[in-house]
N, C-alpha and C positions, 0 to 999 in steps of 0.2 A: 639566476645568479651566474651562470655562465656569461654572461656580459662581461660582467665584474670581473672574472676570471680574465678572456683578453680584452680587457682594459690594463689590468696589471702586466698581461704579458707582450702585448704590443707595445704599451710605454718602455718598457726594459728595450724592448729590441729597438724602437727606433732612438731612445739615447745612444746605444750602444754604435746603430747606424751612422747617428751623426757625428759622436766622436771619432767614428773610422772615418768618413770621409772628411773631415778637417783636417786630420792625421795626416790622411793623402794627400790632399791639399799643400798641405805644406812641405811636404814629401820630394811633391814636385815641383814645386818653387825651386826648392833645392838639388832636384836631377838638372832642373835647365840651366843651373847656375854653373854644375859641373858639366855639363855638356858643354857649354862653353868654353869651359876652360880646357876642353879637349881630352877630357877623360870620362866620354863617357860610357867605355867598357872595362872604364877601372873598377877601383874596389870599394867606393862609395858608391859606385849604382847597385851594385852585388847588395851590402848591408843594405840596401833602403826596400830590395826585392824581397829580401831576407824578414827585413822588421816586419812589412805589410802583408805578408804570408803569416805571421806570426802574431797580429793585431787578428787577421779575420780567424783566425784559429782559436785564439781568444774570446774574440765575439761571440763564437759556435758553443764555446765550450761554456760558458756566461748563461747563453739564452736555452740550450739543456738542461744544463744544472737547476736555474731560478724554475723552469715547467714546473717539476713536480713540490717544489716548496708554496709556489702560489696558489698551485691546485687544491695542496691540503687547507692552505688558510681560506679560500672559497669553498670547499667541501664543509667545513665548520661553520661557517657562514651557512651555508643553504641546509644543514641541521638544523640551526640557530632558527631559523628562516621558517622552517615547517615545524620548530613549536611553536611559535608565535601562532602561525596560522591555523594551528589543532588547536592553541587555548582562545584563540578570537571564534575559531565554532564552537566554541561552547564545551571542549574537553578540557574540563576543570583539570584533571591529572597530569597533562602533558607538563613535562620535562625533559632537556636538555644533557649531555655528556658534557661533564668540564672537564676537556683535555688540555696541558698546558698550561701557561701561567704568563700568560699575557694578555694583552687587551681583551679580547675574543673568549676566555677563557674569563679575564671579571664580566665580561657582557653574559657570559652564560649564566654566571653564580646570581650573578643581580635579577637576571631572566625568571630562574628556578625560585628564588627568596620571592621576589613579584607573584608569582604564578599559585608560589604554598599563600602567598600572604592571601590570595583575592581568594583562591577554594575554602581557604578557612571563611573568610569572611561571607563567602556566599552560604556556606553551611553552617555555618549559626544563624545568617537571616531567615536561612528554609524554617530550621530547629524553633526558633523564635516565632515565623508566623504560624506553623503548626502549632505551638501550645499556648500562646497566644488566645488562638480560634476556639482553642479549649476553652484555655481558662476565664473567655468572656463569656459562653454558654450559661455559664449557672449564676452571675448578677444577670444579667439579661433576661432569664428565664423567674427568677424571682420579681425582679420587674413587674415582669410580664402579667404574674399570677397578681402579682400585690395592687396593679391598676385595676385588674379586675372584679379584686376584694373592695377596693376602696369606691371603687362604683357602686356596690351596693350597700356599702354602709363606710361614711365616712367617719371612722374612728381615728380619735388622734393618735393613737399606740401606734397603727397599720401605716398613718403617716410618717412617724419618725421612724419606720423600719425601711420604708421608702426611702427617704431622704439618706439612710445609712448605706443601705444598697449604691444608691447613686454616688456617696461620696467612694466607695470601695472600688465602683467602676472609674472615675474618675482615676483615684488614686494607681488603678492597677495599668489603666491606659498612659499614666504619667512615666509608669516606671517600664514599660515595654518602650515607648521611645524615646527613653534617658538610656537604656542596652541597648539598642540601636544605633543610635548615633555614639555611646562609646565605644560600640565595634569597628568603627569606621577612625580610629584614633582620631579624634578631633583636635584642632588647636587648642592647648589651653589658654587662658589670660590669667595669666602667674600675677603676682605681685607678694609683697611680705605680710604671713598670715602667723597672726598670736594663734596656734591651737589650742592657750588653755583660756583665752576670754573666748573664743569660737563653741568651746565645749561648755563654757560655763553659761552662755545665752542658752544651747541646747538643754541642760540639763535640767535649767528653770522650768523647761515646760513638763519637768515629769515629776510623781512625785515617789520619796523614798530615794533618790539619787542623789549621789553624794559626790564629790566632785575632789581630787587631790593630787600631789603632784608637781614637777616645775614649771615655769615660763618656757617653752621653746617657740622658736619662729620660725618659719621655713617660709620654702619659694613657692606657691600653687596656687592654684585656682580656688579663691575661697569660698565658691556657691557648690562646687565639686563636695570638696573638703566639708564643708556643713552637711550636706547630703550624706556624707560616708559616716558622719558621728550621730547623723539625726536614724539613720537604717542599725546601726550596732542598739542606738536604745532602743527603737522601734522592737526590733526582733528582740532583746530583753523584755519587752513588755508583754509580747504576746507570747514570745515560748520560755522566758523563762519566770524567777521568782522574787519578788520583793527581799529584799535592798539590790539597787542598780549601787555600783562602784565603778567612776571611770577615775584611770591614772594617768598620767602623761610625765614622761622621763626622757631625756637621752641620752642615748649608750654607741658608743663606738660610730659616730656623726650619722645614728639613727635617730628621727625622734619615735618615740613607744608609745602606739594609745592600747591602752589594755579596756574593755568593757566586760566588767563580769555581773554573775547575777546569781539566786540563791537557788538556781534549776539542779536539774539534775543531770544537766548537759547533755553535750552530741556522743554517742556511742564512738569509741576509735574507728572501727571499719569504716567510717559517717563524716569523718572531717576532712576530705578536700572534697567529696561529694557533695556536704553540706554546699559551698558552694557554686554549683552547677545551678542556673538558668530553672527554675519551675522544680528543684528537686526540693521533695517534704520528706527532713529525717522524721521516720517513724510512721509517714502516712498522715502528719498534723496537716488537719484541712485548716487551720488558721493563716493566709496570706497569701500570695498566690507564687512564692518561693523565688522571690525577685531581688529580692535585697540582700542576702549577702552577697551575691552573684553584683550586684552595682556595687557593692562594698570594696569588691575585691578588684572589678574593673577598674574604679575608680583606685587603688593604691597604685594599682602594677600603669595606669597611664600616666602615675606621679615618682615612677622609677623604684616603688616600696612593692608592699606583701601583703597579704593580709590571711591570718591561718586563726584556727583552735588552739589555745594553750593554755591549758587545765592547770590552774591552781592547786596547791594542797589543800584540801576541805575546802576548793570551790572549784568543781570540774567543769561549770559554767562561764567560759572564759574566752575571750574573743583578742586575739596582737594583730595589730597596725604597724608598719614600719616603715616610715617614710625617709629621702633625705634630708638629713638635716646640716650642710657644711655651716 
């Protein structure tokens, strides 16, 4: 980065250079003009002695001054400079001083925001393949046992437990690289989505689910958006109780998917944990704890929320909050 440095400060000094000597230049265009004219120990050669002693004093005083202003903006530059090159070896933490409020100073902020965004991002992929690696262990392992079983006696029961295993690994491998790639904010492909004919295909497929509510339409990705209303009944079917209720409203240019159910719901200390990536409120081995966690990626990548909010006499209660202009 010292290049850089006299690059800035040579350029100074030879502007500086060139304007004194055109200065001169011209200077003395104008001493031979009065020599001529037979005064040239008068008092126009005196002022022109005068000025150009007064130009390079100038200059002097120019190219001291600028040193130490350039140097700090170089000095912040080669900070700037070795975080970069601590987070390209692989020191995820490294960060930057934002001194000042100018260019160099948004290059830093932008730097620091880049630097938080990829550590995060790397450590949810680590988080992700770690339990992941788990939670493929035990389909895998029933598998394993169940080829073994059905080799010596093919029973059809042994088969279709086979077949459910398979589809559980399937289903669990689907949603490990559906939070994958939503970690990586992907583009979406918006267009205008009815969510109450989106919710009303969904709810056909379950049964005890009742469906209510207004029309609203928003801007998203509607294969997204199915996924977030098809994971809210899912997990009603497995953790909570018969009758599923979904609602759809909009309030204050929100729209509201409310999914409730007749469970006994998530404990308070248990609802933003609820969803976190592989977390089971309560220890329930049913699912391998992926879906409200896509639930919730999938709002906050459509600019909403997605939380626990307990009804009266239904503390089994799931809010969506998307926009809705």
């Amino acid at each position: 980065m010292s290049r850089l440095y006299l690059r800035f400060y040579f350029a100074l000094l030879g502007s500086l250079a060139v304007f004194a000597i055109a200065t001169a230049a011209i200077w003395h265009r104008v001493d031979m003009i009065v020599a001529q004219g037979g005064r040239l120990f008068g008092h126009p050669i005196v002022a022109l002695h005068a000025f150009l002693l007064t130009l390079t004093a100038l200059a002097l005083a120019v190219a001291v001054g600028a040193l130490p202003i350039i140097r700090r903006l170089t000095q912040r530059l080669e900070r700037l400079q070795a975080g970069v090159e601590s987070l390209g070896a692989g020191d995820l933490s490294a960060r930057v001083a934002v001194e000042g409020n100018d260019e160099v100073a948004q290059l830093a902020t932008s730097f620091n925001r880049a630097a938080g965004r990829i550590e995060a991002l790397v450590g949810a992929h680590k988080a992700l393949l770690a339990n992941a690696s788990h939670e493929l262990r035990t389909p895998l392992s029933r598998l394993r046992l169940g080829l073994e079983l059905y080799e010596q006696r093919q029973d059809p029961k042994l088969k279709a437990e086979l077949a459910g295993d398979i589809a559980e690994l399937d289903l669990l491998i689907d949603e490990i690289l559906l939070a994958s790639r939503l970690d990586a904010a992907p583009a979406l492909h918006t267009e205008a989505v009815d969510l109450l004919g989106l919710a009303a295909e969904e709810c056909a497929h379950y049964e005890d689910c009742t469906l209510g509510g207004d029309p609203v339409t928003i801007q998203g990705d509607p294969r997204l958006l199915r996924r977030l209303i098809r994971n809210l009944l899912d997990n009603a079917r497995r953790h909570g109780a018969p009758p599923v209720t979904v609602s759809l409203a909009r309030q204050d240019g929100q729209a509201i998917v409310e999914v409730a159910d007749a469970g006994a719901g998530i404990p308070a200390g248990d609802h933003d944990r609820a969803f976190t990536p592989f977390h089971r409120v309560g220890g329930d081995s049913k699912g391998a704890g992926l879906g409200l966690a896509l639930v919730r990626q999938i709002a906050r990548l459509h600019g909403g929320d997605a939380t626990v909010a307990p009804r009266t006499g239904q503390p089994s209660c799931f809010r969506v909050s998307l926009p809705a202009p």
